[in-house]
C-alpha positions as CSV (number, residue, x, y, z in Angstrom):
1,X,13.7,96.0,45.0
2,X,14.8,98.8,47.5
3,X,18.6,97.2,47.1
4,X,18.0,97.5,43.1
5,X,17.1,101.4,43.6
6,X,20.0,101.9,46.0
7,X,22.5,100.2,43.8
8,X,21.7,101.8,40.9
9,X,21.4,105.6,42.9
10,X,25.5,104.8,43.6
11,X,26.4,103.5,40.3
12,X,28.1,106.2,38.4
13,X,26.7,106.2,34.4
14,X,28.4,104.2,31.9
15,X,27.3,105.3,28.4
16,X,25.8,102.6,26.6
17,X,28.2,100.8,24.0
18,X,26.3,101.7,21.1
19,X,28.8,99.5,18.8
20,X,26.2,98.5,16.0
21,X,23.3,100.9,14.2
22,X,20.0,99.2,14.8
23,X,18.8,100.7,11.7
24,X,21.0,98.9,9.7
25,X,19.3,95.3,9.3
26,X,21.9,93.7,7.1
27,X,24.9,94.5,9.2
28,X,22.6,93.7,12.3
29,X,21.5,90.3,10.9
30,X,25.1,89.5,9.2
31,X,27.3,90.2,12.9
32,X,24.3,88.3,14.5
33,X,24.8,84.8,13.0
34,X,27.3,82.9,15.1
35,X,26.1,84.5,17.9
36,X,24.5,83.2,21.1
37,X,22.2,84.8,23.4
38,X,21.5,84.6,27.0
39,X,17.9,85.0,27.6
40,X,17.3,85.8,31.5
41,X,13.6,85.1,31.5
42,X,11.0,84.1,34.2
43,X,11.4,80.2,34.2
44,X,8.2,78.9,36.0
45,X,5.8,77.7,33.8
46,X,6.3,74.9,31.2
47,X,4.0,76.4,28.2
48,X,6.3,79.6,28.5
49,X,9.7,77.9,27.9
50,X,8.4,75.7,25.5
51,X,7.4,79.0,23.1
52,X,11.2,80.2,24.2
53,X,12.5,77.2,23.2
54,X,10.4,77.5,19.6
55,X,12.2,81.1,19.5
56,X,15.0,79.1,19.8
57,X,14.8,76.6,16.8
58,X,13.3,79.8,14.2
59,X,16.2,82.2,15.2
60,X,18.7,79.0,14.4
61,X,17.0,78.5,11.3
62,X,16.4,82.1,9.8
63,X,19.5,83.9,11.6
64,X,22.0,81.1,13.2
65,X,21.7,82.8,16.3
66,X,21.8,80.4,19.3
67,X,19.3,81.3,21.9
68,X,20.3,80.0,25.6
69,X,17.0,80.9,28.0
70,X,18.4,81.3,31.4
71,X,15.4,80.4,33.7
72,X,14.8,83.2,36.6
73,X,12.2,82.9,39.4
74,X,13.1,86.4,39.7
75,X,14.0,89.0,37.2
76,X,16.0,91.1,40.1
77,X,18.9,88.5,39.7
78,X,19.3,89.0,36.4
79,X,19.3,93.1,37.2
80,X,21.8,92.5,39.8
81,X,23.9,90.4,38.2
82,X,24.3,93.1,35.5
83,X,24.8,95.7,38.5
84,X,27.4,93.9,40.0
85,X,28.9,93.2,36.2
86,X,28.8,97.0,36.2
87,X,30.9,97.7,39.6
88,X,33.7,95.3,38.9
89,X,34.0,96.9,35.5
90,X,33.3,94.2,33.4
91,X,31.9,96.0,30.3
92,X,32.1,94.2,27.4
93,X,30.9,90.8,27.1
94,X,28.9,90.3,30.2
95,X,27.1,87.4,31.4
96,X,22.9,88.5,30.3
97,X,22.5,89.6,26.8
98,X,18.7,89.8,27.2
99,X,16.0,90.0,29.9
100,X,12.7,89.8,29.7
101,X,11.4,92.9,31.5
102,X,9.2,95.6,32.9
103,X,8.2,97.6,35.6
104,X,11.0,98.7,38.5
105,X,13.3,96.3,37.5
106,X,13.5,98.3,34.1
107,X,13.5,101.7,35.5
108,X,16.2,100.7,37.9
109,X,18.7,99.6,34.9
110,X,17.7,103.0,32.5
111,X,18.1,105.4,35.8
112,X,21.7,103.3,36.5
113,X,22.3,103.9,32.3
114,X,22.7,99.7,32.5
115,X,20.7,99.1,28.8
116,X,22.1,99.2,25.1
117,X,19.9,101.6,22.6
118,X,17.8,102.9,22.1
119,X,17.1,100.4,19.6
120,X,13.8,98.9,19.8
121,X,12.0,101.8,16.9
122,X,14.8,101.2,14.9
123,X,13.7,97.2,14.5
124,X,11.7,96.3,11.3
125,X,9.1,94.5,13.4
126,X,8.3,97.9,14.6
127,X,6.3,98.9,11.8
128,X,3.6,96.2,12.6
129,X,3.4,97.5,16.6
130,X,0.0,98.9,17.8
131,X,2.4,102.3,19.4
132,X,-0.6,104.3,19.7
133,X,-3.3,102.0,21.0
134,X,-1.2,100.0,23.9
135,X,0.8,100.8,26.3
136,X,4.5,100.2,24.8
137,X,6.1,103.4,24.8
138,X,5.9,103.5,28.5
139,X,6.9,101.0,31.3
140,X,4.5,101.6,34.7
141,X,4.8,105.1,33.4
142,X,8.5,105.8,32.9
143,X,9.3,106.4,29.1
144,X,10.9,103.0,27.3
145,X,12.7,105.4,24.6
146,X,13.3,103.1,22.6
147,X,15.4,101.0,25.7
148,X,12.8,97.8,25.3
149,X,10.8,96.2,22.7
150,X,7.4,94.8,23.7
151,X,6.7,91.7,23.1
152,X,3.5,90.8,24.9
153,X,0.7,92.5,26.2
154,X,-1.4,91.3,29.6
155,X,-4.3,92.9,31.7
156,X,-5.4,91.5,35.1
157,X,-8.7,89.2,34.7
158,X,-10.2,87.2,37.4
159,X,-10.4,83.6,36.8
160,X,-13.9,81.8,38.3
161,X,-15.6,78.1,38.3
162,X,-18.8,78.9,37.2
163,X,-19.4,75.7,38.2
164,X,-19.7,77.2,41.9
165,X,-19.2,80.9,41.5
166,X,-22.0,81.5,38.8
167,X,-21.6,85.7,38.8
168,X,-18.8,87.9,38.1
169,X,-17.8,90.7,40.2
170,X,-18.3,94.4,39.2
171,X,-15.8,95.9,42.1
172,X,-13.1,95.2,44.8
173,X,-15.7,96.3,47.0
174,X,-18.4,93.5,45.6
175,X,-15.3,90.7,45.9
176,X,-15.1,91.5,49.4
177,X,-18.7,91.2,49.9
178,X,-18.4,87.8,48.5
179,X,-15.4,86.9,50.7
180,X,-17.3,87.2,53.4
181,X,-20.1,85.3,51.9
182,X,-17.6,82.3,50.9
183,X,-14.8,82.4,53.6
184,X,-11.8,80.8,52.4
185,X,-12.8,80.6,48.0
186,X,-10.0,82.9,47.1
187,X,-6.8,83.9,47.3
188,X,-3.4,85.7,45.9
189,X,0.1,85.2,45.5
190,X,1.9,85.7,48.3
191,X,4.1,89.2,47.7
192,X,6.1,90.5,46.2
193,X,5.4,87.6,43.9
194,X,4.8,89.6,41.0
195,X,1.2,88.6,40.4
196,X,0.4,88.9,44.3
197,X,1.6,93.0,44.2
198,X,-0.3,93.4,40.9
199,X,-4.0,92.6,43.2
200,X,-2.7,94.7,45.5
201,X,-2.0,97.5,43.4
202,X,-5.6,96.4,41.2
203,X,-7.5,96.7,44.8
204,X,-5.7,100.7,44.8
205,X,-6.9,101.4,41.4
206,X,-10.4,100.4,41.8
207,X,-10.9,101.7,45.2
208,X,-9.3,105.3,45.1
209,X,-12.0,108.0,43.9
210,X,-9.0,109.2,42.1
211,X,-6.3,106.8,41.0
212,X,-4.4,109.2,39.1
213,X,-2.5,110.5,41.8
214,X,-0.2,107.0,41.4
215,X,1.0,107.8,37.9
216,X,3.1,109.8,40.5
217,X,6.4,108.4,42.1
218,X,5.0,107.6,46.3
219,X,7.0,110.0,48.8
220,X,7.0,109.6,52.4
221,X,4.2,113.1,51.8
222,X,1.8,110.9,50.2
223,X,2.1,107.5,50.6
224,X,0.3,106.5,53.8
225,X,-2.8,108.8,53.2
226,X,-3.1,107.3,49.4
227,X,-2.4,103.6,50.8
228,X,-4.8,103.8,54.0
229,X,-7.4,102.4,51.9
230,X,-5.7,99.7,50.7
231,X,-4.6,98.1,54.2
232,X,-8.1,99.0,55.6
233,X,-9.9,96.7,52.5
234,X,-7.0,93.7,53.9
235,X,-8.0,94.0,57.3
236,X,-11.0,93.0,56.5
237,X,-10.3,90.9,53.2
238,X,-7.7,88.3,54.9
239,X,-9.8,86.3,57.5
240,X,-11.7,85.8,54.5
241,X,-8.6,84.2,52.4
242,X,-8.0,80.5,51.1
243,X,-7.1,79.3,54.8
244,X,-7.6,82.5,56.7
245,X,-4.9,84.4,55.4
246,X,-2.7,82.2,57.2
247,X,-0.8,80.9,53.9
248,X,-0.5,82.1,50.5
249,X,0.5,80.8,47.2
250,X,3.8,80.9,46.6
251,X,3.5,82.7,43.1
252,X,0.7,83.1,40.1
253,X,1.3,79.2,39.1
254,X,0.3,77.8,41.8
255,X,-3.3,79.6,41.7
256,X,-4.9,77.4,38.7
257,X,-3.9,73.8,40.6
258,X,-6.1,75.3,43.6
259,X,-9.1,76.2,41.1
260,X,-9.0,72.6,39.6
261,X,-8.4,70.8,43.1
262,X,-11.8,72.5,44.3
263,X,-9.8,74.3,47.1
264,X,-11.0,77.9,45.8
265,X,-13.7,79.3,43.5
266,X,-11.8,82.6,42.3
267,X,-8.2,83.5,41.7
268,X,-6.1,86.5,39.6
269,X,-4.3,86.2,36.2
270,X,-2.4,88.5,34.2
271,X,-3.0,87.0,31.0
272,X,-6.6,86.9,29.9
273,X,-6.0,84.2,27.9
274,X,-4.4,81.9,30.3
275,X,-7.5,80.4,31.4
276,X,-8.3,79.3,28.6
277,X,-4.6,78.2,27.6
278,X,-5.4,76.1,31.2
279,X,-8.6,74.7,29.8
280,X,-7.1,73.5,26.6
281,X,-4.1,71.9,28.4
282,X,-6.6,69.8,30.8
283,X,-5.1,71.9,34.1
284,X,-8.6,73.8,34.6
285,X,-12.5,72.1,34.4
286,X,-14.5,73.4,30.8
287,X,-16.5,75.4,33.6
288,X,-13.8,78.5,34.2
289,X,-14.5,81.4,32.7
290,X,-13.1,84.7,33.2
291,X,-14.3,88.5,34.4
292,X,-13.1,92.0,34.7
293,X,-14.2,94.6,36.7
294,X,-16.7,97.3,35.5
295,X,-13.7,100.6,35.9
296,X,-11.5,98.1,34.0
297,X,-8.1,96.1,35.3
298,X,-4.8,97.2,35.2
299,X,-3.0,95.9,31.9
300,X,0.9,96.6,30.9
301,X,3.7,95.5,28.5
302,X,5.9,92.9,28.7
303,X,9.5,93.8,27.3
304,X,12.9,92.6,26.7
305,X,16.0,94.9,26.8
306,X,19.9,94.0,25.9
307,X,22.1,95.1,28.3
308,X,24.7,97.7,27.9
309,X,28.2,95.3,28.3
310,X,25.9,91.9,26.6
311,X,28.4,90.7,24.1
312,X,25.5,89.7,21.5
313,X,23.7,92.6,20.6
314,X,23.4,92.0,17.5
315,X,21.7,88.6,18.3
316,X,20.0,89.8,20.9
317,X,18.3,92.3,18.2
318,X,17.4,89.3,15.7
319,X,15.5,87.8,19.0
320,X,14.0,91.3,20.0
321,X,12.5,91.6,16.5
322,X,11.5,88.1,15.9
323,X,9.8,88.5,18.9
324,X,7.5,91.2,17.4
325,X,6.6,89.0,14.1
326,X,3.5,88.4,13.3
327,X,4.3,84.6,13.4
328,X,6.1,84.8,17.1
329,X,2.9,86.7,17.7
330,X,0.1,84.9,16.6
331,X,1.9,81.7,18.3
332,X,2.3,83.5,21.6
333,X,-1.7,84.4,21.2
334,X,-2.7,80.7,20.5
335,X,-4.7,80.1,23.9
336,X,-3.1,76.1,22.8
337,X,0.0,77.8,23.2
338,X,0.3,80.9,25.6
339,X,-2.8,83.2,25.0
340,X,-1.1,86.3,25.3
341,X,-2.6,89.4,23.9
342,X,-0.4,90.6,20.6
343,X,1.8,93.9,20.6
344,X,0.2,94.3,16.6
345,X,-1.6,96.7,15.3
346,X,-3.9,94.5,13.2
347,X,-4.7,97.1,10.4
348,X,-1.0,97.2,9.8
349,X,-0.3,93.8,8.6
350,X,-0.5,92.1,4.9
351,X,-3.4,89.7,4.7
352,X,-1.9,86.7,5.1
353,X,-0.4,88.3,8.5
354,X,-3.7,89.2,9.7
355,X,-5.1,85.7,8.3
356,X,-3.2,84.3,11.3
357,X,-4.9,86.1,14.1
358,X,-8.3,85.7,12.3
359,X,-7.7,81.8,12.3
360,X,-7.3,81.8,16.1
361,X,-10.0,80.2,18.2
362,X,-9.1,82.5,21.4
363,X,-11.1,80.0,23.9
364,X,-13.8,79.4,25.8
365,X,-12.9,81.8,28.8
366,X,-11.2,84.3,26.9
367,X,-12.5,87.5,27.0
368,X,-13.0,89.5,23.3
369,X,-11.7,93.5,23.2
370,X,-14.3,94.8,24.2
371,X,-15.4,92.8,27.2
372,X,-11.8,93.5,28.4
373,X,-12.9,97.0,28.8
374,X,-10.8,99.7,30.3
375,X,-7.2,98.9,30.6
376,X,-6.1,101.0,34.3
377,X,-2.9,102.0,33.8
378,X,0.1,100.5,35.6
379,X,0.9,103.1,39.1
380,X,5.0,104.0,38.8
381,X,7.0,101.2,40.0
382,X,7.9,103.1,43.5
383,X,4.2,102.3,44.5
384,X,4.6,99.0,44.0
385,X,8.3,98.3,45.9
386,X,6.8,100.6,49.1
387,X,3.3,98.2,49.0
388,X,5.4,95.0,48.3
389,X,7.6,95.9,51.8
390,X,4.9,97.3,54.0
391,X,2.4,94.1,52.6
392,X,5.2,91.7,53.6
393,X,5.5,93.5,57.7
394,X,2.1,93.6,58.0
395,X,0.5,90.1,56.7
396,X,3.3,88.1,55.2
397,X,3.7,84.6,56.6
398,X,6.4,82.4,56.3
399,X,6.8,80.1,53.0
C-alpha cells in the first residue's frame, strides 16, 4: 500500500467527471441500459462470484446492463490500474467502472480525487440503509461523502470446533493462554492478506487500555510506543502457531479447509455468518460454532465506488443500487448463500421487504445481534499499512 499512498501524494487532482445527476433515476436508468460494467472485485471464493454472477442476470433483466466481474486477489491492482489510467491521461472511458472497496485502498483514490460522486445518498436504495446504526458513512474512519455505497456489513468472529475446543474465548490475552495450552490449533492469514492484518489490528484493539488513540492516522511520534504491545503479544503468540509460526495461510480461504482437515481447532472470519454458510455447503463439520470477544471485534463496511474516467457510470449506479435492495440483500444474508450481515435498516422496509429477512434461517453458528456485541471500530488505514510492513520484516515467511 505505501506505493498507493505515494502515487496518489504526486498525482495532481482531476475533478471528477460528474456527467450524469445521480438524483435523477430515469435519466440514470435510461443511459444505463446498453451499458456494461467492469466489476473489479475480490475473486477468491466460489459462493462470492456466484452471488456476482446472480447480480449479473437481475441487472440484465430489470436494467440491460451487462455486468463483467473482473476477479482481483488484490483490490490494489485495480487502484493502480486507475492511478496509472490517471498519469497517462486517459480520462474518459477507463478500464474499471466499479470496485469493490474499503479501507486504504479507498482513502488513497478520494485523497488522489480518483472516484465519480458523490453519488451513493442520491441512490433510491438509500432510503432503506441503516446510516445511523452502522458504520457506512465512514471508511476505517475517513468520511465516504457520498464516494461509496455500502453494500455489506462484516465484524471479526472466531470460528471454533466445538468438537475439540468446547469454550470460547473472552480476550486476546485468554487465546494466548490457550495457545500455549494447545501449541499449534490456530492460526492467521499470512499478511497483508487482508484477513491476516485485520487479527493483527483485532489483537491492538483488545489489548490497548485505550484503543482510541488509532482512530488517529500513526506518525513516526506514536507508532512504536502504541504498537509495542502488539509485537510483544507475537513474540510470544507465534511458537504457538499452526506449525510454529513457520508458515501461514496464504489468505482467509484457506483457514476453513484447515478447521475441517483437523489441522487446527480455531481460526478468524470476517463474516459472522460464514461459518455457517461453510456448514451448509458441507466445507465445515455440524460441530463449528462461532465466538466474539467480551470488548467486542472490530466490524466495517464493505463498499463499491465508480471511478472518476469509468465509462459506465450510469450502469455502474443501476449495480451500486441494486446492490442495496432488499432482495440483493436478503440473498447476500442467506448463510445458503453468503451470510453477510445486511446494510438495511429493518424498520424501514414494507412488509414484504422485511418478510424476507424474517424468513431467513441465519444457521447454526451464526451469532444473533446481540451476541455479536460491541462492534470496535476500524483503526485509520495508515495503522494498518505501517503493521502490515513491519509484520512482514519481523515474522513473514516465504509463501
Amino acid at each position: 500500500m505505501k506505493h498507493l499512498a505515494v502515487l496518489a501524494a504526486l498525482l495532481a487532482p482531476v475533478p471528477a467527471l460528474a456527467d450524469i445527476d445521480p438524483a435523477n433515476w430515469d435519466a440514470v436508468t435510461t443511459e444505463a441500459e446498453g451499458q456494461t460494467v467492469y466489476w473489479n472485485a475480490w475473486g477468491g471464493s466460489t459462493a462470492t462470484n456466484d452471488f456476482i454472477a446472480w447480480v449479473g442476470t437481475r441487472v440484465a433483466e430489470d436494467y440491460g446492463v451487462t455486468l463483467e466481474h473482473v476477479k482481483l486477489t488484490d483490490t490494489a491492482d485495480a487502484v493502480t490500474r486507475v492511478l496509472s489510467e490517471k498519469q497517462a491521461g486517459e480520462n474518459d472511458d477507463g478500464a474499471v467502472d466499479m470496485i469493490w472497496i474499503n479501507g486504504a485502498n479507498f482513502a488513497a483514490m478520494k485523497e488522489a480525487d480518483l472516484l465519480f460522486g458523490p453519488y451513493a445518498e442520491q441512490l433510491p436504495n438509500w432510503a432503506f440503509v441503516d446510516a445511523e446504526g452502522k458504520t457506512v458513512q465512514t471508511d476505517f474512519t475517513v468520511p465516504v461523502e457520498g464516494y461509496e455505497s455500502p453494500w455489506a456489513m462484516a465484524q471479526v468472529v472466531f470460528v471454533h470446533d466445538t468438537a475439540d475446543m468446547p469454550d470460547r474465548l473472552g480476550s486476546m490475552q485468554a487465546l494466548l493462554e490457550w495457545t500455549q495450552a494447545n501449541p499449534g490449533r490456530f492460526s492467521y492469514p499470512q499478511p497483508p492478506d487482508f484477513l491476516g492484518t485485520t487479527f493483527l489490528k483485532q489483537v491492538l484493539v483488545d489489548i490497548l487500555p485505550d484503543p482510541t488513540v488509532l482512530e488517529a492516522a500513526a506518525t513516526d511520534e506514536t507508532y512504536d510506543d502504541v504498537t509495542a504491545p502488539l509485537w510483544a503479544y507475537l513474540d510470544a503468540l507465534t511458537p504457538n502457531l499452526w506449525r510454529e509460526g513457520k508458515a501461514y495461510p496464504a489468505t482467509g480461504t484457506a483457514m476453513f479447509p484447515l478447521i475441517a482437515d483437523g489441522e487446527i481447532d480455531l481460526s478468524i472470519s470476517f463474516s459472522p455468518g460464514a461459518a455457517s454458510t461453510a456448514i451448509a455447503n458441507n466445507e465445515l463439520p455440524p460441530t463449528v460454532r462461532t465466538f466474539v470477544l467480551d470488548k467486542g471485534t472490530i466490524g466495517n463496511a464493505s463498499f463499491v465506488a465508480v471511478p472518476y474516467n469509468s465509462g459506465s457510470k450510469a450502469g455502474a449506479m443501476v449495480v451500486a443500487n441494486f446492490l442495496m435492495s432488499p432482495e440483493a440483500q436478503a440473498r447476500a444474508q442467506n448463510p445458503e448463500i453468503l451470510g453477510y450481515g445486511t446494510v438495511l435498516n429493518m424498520d424501514a422496509l414494507s412488509a414484504d421487504d422485511r418478510a424476507l429477512f424474517d424468513a431467513l434461517e441465519l444457521g447454526v453458528a451464526t451469532l444473533t445481534p446481540a451476541e455479536l456485541g460491541t462492534v470496535q471500530a476500524e483503526p485509520h488505514p495508515s495503522w494498518m499499512t505501517r503493521i502490515a510492513d513491519d509484520w512482514m520484516t519481523r515474522y513473514g515467511v516465504a509463501q
